[in-house]
C-alpha positions as CSV (number, residue, x, y, z in Angstrom):
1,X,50.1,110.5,36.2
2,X,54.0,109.8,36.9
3,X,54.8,109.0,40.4
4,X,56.6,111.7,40.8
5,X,53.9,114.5,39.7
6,X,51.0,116.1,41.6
7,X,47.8,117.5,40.2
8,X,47.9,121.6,40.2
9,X,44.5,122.3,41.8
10,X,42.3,125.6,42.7
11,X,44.0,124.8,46.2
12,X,47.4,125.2,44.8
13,X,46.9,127.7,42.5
14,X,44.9,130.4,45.0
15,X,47.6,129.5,47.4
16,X,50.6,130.5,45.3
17,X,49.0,134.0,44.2
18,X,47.6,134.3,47.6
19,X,51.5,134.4,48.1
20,X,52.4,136.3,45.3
21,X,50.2,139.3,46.8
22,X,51.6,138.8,50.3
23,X,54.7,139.3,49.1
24,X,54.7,141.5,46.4
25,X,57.0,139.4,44.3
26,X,56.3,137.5,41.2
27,X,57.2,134.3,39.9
28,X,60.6,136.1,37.5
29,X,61.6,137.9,41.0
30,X,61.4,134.4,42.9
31,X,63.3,132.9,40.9
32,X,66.0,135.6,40.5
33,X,69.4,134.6,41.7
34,X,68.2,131.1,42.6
35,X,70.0,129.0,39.7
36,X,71.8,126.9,42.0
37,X,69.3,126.4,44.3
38,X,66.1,125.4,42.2
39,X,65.2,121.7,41.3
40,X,66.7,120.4,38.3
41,X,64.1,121.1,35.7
42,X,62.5,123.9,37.1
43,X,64.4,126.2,34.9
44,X,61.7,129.0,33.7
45,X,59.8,131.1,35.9
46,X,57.1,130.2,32.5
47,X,56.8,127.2,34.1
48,X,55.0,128.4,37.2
49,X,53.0,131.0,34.8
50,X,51.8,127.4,33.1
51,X,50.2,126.2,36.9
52,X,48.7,129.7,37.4
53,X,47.0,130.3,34.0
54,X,46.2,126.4,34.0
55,X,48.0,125.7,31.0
56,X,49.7,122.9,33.3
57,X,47.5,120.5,34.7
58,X,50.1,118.6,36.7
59,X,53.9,119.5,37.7
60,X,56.8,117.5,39.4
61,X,56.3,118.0,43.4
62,X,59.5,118.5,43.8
63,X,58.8,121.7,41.8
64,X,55.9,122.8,43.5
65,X,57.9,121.7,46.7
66,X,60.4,124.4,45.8
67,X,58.2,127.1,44.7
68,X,55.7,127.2,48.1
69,X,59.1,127.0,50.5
70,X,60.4,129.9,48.3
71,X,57.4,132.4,49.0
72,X,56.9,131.2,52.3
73,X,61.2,132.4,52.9
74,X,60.7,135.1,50.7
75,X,60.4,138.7,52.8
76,X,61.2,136.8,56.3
77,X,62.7,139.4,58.5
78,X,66.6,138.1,57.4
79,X,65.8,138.8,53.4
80,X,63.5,142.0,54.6
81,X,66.6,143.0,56.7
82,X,68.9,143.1,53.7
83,X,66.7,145.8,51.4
84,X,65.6,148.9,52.4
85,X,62.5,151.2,50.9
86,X,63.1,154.6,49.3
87,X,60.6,156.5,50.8
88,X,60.6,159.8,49.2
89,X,62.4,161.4,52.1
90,X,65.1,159.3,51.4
91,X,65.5,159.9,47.7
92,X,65.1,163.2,48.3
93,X,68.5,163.1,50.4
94,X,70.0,161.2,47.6
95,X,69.2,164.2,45.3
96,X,70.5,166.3,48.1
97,X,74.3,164.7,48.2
98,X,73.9,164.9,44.0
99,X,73.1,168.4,44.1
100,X,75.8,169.6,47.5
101,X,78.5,167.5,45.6
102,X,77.9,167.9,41.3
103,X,78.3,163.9,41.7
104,X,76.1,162.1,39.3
105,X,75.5,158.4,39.2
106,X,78.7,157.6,37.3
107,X,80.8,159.9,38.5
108,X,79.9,158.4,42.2
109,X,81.1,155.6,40.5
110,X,83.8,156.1,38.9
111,X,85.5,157.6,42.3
112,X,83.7,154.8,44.2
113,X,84.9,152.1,41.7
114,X,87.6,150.5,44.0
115,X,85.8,150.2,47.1
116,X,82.1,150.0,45.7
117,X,80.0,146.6,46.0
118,X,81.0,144.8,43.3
119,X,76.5,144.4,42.6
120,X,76.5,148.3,42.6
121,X,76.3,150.2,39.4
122,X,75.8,153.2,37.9
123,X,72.4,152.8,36.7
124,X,71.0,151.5,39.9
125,X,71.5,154.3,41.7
126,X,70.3,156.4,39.1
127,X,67.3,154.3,38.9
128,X,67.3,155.5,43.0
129,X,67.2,159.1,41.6
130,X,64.5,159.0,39.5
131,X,61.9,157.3,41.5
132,X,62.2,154.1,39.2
133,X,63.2,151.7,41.9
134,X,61.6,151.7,45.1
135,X,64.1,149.6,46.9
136,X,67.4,149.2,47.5
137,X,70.1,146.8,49.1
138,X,70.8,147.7,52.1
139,X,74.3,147.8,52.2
140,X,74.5,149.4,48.8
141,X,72.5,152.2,50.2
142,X,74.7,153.1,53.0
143,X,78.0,153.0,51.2
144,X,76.5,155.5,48.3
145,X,75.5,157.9,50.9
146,X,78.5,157.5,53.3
147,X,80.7,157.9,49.9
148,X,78.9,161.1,49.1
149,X,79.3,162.4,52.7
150,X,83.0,162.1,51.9
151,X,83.1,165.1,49.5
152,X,82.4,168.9,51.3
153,X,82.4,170.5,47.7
154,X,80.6,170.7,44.8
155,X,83.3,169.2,42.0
């Protein structure tokens, strides 16, 4: 075995699903956003799938470096901070604004569109509506609901 490659073992393998259920997230959401970041080579969450389903006997360190630092960051109180759960109470005051105000997802967004998070879109917050997302950015949150308090009429 290369120098620079480590064997994948039961060890390794337990550990990175025991983080996978801790977390919640799996390998495609790890990896999410984290082009720039990763080691060169590490370039398909499939990759990782390969060590789990044993596929992959060995793997770079450096890759499995990156991976087991990523779960262990991943949910820390500063990424928890930044996402916020839609319980149903707070869905159900989503569906509230949309109902006081006759503002659907895209017409939110198309008065919103200047001043809206450039991430924020309207399927997202559809996606809020209907129950199919069960998180949200935090920030993206508080702007649709302070935009929707803006309006006192149905339109």
């Amino acid at each position: 075995m290369a120098k620079d490659r480590i064997e994948i073992t039961e060890e390794i393998r337990a550990h990175l699903k025991a983080e996978q259920e801790r977390t919640g997230a799996g390998i495609q959401r790890l990896f999410r956003g984290t082009n720039d970041v990763r080691p060169e080579g590490l370039k398909s969450s499939s990759i990782v799938h390969n060590w789990l389903n044993g596929t992959h006997k060995s793997a770079r360190k450096d890759h499995v470096d990156w991976v087991v630092a990523a779960y262990r960051n991943f949910g820390t109180p500063k990424a928890q901070s930044s996402r916020i759960t839609i319980t149903d109470e707070l869905r159900d005051q989503l569906v509230a604004e949309f109902e006081r105000t006759g503002l659907g997802a895209v017409k939110l967004m198309r008065h919103a569109r200047d001043s809206a998070p450039s991430s924020l879109n309207p399927i997202k917050i559809q996606c809020w509506m209907d129950g199919r997302t069960k998180t949200a950015n935090f920030k993206e949150w508080n702007f649709v609901m302070a935009f929707y308090a803006k309006f006192d009429i149905r339109r």
